[in-house]
C-alpha positions in Angstrom: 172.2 96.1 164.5 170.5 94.1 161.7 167.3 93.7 162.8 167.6 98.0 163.6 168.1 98.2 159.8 165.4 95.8 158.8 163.2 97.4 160.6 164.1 100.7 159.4 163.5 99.5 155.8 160.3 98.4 156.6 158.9 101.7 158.0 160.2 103.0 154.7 158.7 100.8 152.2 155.1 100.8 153.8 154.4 104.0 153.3 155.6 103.3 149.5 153.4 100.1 149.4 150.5 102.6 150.7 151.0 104.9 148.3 151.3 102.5 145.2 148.2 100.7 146.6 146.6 103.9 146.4 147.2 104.7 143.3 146.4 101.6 141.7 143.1 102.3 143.6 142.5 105.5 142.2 143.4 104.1 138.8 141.2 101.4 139.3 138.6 103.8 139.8 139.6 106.3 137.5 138.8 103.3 134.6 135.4 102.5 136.7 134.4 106.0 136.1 135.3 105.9 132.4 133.1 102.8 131.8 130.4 104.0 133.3 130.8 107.5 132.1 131.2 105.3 128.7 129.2 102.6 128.9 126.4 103.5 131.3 123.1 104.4 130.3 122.2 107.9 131.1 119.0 108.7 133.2 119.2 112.5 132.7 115.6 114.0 131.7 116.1 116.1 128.7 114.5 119.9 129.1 111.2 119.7 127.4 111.2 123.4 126.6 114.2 122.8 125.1 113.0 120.2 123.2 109.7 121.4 122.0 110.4 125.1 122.0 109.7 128.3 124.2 105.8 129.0 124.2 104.3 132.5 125.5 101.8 132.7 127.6 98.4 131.9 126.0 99.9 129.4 123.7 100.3 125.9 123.0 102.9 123.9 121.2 101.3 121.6 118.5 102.8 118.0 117.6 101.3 116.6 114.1 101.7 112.9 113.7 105.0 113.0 113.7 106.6 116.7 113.5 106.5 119.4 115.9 105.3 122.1 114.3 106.3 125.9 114.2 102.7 127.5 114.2 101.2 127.6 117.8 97.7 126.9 119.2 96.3 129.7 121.5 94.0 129.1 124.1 91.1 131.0 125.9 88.3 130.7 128.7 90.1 126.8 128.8 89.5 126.3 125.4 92.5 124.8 122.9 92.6 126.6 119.2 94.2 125.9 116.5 95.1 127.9 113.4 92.8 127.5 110.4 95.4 127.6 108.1 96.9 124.8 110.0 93.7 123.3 110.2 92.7 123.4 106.3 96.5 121.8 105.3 96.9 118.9 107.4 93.5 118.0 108.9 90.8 119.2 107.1 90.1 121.8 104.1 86.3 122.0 104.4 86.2 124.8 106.7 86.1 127.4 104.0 86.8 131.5 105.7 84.0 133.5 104.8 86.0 136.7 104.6 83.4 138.7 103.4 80.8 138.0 106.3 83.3 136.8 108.7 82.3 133.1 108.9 83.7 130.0 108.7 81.3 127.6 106.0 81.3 123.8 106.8 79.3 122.1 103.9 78.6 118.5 104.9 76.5 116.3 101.7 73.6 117.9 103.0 73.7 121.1 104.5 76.0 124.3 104.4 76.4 125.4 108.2 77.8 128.6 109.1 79.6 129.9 112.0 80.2 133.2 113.1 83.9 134.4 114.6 83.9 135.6 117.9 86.9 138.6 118.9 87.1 137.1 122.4 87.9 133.5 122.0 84.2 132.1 123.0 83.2 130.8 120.4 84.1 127.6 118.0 85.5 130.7 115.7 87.9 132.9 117.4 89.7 136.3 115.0 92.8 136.7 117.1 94.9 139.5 116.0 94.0 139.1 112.1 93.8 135.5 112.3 91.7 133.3 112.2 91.4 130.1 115.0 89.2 127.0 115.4 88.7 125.6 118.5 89.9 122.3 119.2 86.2 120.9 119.9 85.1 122.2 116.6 87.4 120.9 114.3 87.2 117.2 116.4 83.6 117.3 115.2 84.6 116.7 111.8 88.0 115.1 111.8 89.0 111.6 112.7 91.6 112.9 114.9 92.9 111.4 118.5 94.0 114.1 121.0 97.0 114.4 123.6 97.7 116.6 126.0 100.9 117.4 127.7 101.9 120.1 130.1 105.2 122.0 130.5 105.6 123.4 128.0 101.7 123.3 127.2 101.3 121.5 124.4 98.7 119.3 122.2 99.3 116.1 120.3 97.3 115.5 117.2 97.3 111.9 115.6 95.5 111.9 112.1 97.3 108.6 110.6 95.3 105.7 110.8 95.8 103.6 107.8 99.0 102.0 106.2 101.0 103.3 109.3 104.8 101.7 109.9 104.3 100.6 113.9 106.6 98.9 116.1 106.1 97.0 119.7 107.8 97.9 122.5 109.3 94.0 123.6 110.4 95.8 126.7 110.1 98.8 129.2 113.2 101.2 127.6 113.8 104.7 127.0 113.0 107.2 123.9 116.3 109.6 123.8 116.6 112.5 122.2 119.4 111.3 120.0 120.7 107.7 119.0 123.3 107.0 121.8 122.9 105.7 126.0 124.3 108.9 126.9 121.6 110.9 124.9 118.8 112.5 127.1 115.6 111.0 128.1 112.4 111.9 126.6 110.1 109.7 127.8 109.7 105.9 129.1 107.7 103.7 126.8 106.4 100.4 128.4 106.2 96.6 127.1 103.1 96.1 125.2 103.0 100.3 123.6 102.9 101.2 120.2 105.4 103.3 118.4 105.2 104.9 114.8 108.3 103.7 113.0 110.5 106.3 111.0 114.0 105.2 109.8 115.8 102.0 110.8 119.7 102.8 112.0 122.6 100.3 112.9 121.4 100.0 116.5 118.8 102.7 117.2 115.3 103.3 115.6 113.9 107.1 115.1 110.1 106.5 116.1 107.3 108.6 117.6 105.1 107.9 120.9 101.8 108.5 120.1 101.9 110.9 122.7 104.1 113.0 120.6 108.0 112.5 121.8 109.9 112.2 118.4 113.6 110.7 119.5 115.1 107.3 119.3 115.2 104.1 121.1 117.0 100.6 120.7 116.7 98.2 117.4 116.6 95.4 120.3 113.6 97.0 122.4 111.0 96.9 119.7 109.6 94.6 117.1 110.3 94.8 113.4 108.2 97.3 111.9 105.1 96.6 110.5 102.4 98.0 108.5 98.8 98.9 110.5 95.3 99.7 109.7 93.6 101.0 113.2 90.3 100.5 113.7 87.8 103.9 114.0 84.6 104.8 115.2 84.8 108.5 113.8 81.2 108.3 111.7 80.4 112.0 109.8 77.8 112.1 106.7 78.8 109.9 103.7 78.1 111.5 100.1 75.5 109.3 97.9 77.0 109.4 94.8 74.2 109.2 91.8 75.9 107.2 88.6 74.2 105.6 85.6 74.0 102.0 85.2 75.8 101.7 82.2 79.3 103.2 80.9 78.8 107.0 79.8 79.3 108.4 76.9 78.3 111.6 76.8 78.8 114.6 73.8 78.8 118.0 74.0 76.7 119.9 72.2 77.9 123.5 71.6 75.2 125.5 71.8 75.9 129.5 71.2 71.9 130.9 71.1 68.6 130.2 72.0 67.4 129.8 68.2 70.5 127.1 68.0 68.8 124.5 70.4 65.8 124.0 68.0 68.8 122.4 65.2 69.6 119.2 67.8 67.2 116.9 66.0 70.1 117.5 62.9 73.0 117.7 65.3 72.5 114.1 66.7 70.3 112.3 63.4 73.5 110.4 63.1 74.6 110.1 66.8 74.1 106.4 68.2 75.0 104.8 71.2 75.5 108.3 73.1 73.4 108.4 76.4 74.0 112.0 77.7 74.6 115.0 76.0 75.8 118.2 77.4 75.1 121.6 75.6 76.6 124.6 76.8 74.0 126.5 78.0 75.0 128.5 81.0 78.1 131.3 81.3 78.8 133.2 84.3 77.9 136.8 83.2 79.0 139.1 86.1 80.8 138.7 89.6 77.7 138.7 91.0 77.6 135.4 90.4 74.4 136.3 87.4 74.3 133.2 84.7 73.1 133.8 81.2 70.8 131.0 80.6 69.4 129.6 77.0 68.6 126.4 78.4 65.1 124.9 76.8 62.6 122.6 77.9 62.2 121.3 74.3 65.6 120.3 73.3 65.2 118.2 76.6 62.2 116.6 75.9 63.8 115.3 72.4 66.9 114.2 74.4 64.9 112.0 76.9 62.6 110.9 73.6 65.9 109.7 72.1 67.1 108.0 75.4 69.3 110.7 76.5 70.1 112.1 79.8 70.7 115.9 79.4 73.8 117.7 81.7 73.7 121.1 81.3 76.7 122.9 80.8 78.1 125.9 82.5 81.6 127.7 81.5 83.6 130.4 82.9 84.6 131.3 79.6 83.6 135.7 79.6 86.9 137.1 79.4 85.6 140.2 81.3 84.2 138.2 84.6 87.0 137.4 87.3 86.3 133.7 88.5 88.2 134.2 91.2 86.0 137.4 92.3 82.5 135.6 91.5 83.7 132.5 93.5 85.1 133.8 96.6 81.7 135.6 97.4 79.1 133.1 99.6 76.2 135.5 97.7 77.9 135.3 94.3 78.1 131.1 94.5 75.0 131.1 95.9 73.0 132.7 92.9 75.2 130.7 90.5 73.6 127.7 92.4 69.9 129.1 92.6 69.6 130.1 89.1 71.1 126.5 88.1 68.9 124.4 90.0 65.3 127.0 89.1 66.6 126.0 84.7 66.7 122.5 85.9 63.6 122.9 87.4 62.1 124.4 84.5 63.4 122.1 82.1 63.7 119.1 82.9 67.1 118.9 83.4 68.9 115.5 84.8 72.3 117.1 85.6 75.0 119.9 85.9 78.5 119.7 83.9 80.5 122.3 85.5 83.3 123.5 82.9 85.5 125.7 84.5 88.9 126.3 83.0 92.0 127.9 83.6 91.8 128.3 87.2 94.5 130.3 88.7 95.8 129.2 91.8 94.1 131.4 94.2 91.2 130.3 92.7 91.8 126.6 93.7 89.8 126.8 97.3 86.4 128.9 96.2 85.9 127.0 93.3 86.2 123.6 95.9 83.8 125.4 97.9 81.7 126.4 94.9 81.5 122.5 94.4 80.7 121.3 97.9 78.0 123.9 97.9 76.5 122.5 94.0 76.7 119.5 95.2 74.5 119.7 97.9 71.6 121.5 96.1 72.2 119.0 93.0 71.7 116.2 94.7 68.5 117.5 96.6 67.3 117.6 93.2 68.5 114.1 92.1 70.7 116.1 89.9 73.7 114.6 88.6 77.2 116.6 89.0 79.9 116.0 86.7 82.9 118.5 86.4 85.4 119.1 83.7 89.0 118.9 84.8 92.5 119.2 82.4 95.1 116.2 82.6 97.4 116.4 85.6 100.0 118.9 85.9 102.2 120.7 88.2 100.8 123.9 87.7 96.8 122.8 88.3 97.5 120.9 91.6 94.9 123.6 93.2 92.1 121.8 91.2 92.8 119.5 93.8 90.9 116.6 91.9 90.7 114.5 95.2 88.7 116.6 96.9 86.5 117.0 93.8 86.1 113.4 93.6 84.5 113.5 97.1 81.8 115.7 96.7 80.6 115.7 93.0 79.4 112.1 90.9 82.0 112.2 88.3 85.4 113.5 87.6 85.8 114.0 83.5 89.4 114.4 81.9 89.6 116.6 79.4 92.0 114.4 77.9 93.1 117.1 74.6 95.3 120.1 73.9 98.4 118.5 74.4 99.4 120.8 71.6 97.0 123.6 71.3 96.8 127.0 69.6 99.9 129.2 71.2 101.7 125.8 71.2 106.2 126.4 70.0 106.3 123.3 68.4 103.9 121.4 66.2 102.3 118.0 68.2 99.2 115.8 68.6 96.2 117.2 70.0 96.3 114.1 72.5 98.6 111.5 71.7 97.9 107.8 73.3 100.4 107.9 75.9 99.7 111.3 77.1 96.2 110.8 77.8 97.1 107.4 79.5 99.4 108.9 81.4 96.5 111.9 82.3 94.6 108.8 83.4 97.0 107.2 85.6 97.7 110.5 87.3 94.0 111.0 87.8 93.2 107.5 89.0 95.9 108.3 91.8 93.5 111.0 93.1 89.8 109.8 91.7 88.1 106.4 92.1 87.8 104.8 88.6 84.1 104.2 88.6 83.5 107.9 88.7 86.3 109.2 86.2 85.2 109.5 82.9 87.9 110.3 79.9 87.0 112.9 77.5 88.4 112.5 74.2 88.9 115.0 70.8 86.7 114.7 67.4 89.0 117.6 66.1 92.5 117.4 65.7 95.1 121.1 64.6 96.5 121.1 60.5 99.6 122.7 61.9 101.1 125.6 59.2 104.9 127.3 59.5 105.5 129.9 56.8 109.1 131.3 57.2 109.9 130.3 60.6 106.1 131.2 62.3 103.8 128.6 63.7 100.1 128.4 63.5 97.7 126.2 63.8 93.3 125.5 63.4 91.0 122.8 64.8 89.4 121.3 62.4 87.1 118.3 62.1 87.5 114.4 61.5 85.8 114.8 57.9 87.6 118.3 57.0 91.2 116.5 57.9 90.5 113.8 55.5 89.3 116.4 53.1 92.4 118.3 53.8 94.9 115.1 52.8 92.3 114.1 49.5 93.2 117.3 48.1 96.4 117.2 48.8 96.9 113.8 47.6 98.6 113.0 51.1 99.2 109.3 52.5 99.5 109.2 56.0 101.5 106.8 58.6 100.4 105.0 61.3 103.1 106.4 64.2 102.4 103.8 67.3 104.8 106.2 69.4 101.4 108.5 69.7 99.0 105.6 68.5 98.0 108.5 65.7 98.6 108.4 62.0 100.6 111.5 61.1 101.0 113.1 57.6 103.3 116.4 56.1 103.1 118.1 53.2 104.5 121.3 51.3 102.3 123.7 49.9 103.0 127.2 48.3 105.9 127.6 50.1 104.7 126.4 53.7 105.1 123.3 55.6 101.8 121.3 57.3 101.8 118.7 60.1 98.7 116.8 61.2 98.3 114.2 63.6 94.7 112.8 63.0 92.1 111.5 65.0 90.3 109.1 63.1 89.1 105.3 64.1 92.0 104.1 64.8 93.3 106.6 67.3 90.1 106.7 69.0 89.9 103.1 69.7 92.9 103.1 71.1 92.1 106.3 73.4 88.5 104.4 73.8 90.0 101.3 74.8 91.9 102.9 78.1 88.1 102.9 79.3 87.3 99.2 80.0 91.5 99.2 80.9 91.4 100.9 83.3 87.5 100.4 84.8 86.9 104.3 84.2 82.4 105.3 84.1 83.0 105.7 80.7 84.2 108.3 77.2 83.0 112.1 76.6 83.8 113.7 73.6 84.5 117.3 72.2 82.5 118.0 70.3 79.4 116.9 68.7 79.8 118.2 65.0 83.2 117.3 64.2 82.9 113.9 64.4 82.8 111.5 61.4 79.4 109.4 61.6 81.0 105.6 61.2 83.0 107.1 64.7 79.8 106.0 66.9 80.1 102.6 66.5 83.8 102.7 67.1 83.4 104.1 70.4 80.5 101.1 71.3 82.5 98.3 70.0 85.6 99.4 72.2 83.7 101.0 75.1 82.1 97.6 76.4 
């Protein structure tokens, strides 16, 4: 009867050891799948039309360096193209859109080639719907680029980054993900021994780049420390021969208003020394079809080169009626500007061309780039040097784009003046000493220092307020002094602006002057040898005091 009973109890605990077994099993497994949901590496391929966006047909997705961009190549007859807008902001801003004959102009140092735009996508120019499209080919011709391609979605990687870049190694095969985490999508498998750009450093993870353009993240413990590279290129295009003077410049400007006024420069320089270029303002534009007025003379050269100077020729955009911005976008209208330039050099003897165009507004900026490139070649076919005229640094004249300039012409000048000009809401220097060094610094940035020249001020502004209004005139180095001897005015030396300042009351007004004299201009002069700039320009020749010339030599050297 016992063993009836035992056995009886057995049957019913098995199939309660069964079922407990069981479900320590499927807990057991229940926390396998949790690690490996939580600790397992995912394999899963992300979408790459997710990832790099939905194309239409006909176009191309376009990876820069290091950002997927949102404008779109198109492509034709198995040809790439990518937009010239594009094109001129990130890779290259010499191919200058000849709207007006429906060209695109690519001036090298020696030649200005054209290229017609095609409407059916043959051509190195395609017009596509009201835009305008390079082909791939084309702009590799003159851009050190390297070139990917990928398929699904269709896309083309564009490297353009070669020097200073932050790289990594690759220690190990590992994954790029599309977010920092294991369970993060794949992008793409990078191998031992590959080279990654490095972007921002987490606790774990790395954001980097392929150079094959997947931008995700991979881990700290896969790749190196980041480090800074230079790569080595073979891209070769035509190099500009600059033309420079063998010793520091200092050039004047001559302000020169008529024909008749060129005969009085044996007076305007009898006192000048040490000054071996002068610039006279000879040319003006004098309609938007690009016509100059021109009082250059073969004479006034002829003394210049007798009294060892070279002579730059000046021209202005100063007529008030003449749009620069209409003259320079026109190919014919830059062209004549050119043609008549280089016939009075020709004719005269000249040695060079100062470009002084001011007040550029911003759409301006790329046709008066293009106005250079195309100066500069015809210049320096002619052995002409090309100088242009540029003001300090600002915000608001970026489009002068002073780097570029510094590529294509011989020497950058800063018009280092007007600080506080006529129209100014407050009294102030003309150019005080760290302002100008500050318009060095920020031009230095952009320009190499053995072709910037600094241009400094002979004149200074007697500042006036009569009940409550401002005004101001430039006046001379000897007509300041006179100003303060009849005043009986003592002035201070103010090292804040490196300027000696004076005030006075007179008849019921207030004056403020902040003088240029020897002292402020060897301290302005000084920045030259400081900083290893070409050398000093001054404005103008006339208001200068005559003990000033050797005060620019002694500190020039």
């Amino acid at each position: 009867m016992k063993k009836n009973i035992k056995k009886q109890m057995k049957k019913q605990y098995m199939p309660a050891v069964i079922v407990a077994g069981l479900i320590l099993l499927l807990a057991a497994a229940g926390i396998g799948v949790h690690v490996i949901r939580k600790y397992i590496p995912t394999k899963e391929r992300m979408d790459l039309n997710e990832y790099y966006g939905q194309t239409a047909e006909g176009e191309a997705v376009i990876v820069l360096g290091t950002n997927i961009m949102e404008e779109r190549a198109v492509t034709s007859n198995g040809q790439i193209y990518l937009p010239l807008k594009l094109v001129n902001t990130y890779l290259n801003q010499r191919y200058y859109w000849d709207s007006g004959n429906q060209q695109i102009l690519y001036a090298t140092p020696s030649e200005l080639q054209k290229y017609p735009a095609s409407s059916n996508g043959d051509s190195d120019v395609w017009m596509k719907d009201e835009a305008v499209y390079l082909s791939l080919a084309f702009v590799q011709r003159y851009t050190d680029m390297d070139v990917y391609m990928g398929e699904a979605p269709s896309r083309v990687i564009i490297q353009n980054q070669f020097q200073n870049v932050n790289t990594a190694s690759v220690q190990k095969d590992t994954y790029v993900r599309y977010r920092g985490g294991i369970k993060s999508p794949v992008l793409t498998q990078v191998k031992k021994g590959d080279t990654l750009i490095y972007l921002e450093e987490y606790e774990e993870w790395v954001k980097a780049a392929t150079m094959d353009g997947y931008i995700g993240f991979v881990k700290k413990r896969d790749i190196s420390s980041a480090e800074v590279k230079n790569f080595e290129r073979d891209f070769k295009m035509e190099e500009y021969q600059y033309l420079s003077m063998e010793d520091p410049v200092n050039l004047s400007w001559h302000q020169v208003t008529s024909t008749e006024a060129n005969s009085y420069f044996a007076d305007a320089t009898a006192n000048v020394s040490g000054v071996n270029v002068i610039s006279p303002t000879w040319f003006y534009l004098a309609d938007t079809d690009g016509n100059i007025a021109d009082i250059s003379s073969a004479e006034y050269v002829q003394q210049a080169h007798d009294r060892g100077m070279k002579v730059w020729g000046l021209i202005d955009n100063f007529t008030a009626d003449v749009s620069t911005t209409e003259t320079l976008s026109q190919l014919a209208s830059r062209q004549n500007i050119i043609s008549q330039l280089m016939t009075a050099a020709e004719n005269t003897g000249l040695d060079g061309i100062n470009v002084d165009f001011e007040t550029l507004s911003e759409d301006a900026g790329p046709h008066f780039l293009e106005f250079l490139r195309e100066l500069s070649i015809e210049c320096h076919k002619k052995n002409l040097v090309l100088s242009v005229d540029n003001p300090v640094p600002e915000d608001f004249t970026s489009h002068y784009d002073r780097e570029e300039q510094g590529k294509v012409v011989d020497y950058v000048i800063i018009m280092g003046y007007d600080e506080h000009y006529v129209g100014s809401e407050e009294p102030g220097s003309v150019a005080s000493l760290p302002w100008v060094e500050k318009g060095v610094t920020d031009t230095l940035a952009e320009v190499p220092a053995e072709r910037t020249i600094l241009a400094i001020p002979f004149y200074t502004r007697l500042w006036k307020i009569t009940g409550g209004a401002l005004t101001s005139e430039a006046i001379g180095m000897d007509q300041a002094q006179k100003v303060l001897s009849e005043n009986n005015v003592q002035t201070i030396w103010d090292g804040s602006v490196g300027q000696n300042k004076a005030s006075f009351e007179k008849e019921g007004s207030s004056y403020d002057i902040w003088l240029e004299d020897a002292q402020s201009i060897a301290e302005k002069v000084k920045l030259i040898p400081k900083y290893g700039l070409a050398g000093v320009a001054q404005w103008k020749l006339g208001f200068e005091n005559s003990s000033i010339w050797k005060v620019i030599s002694d500190n020039l050297k």
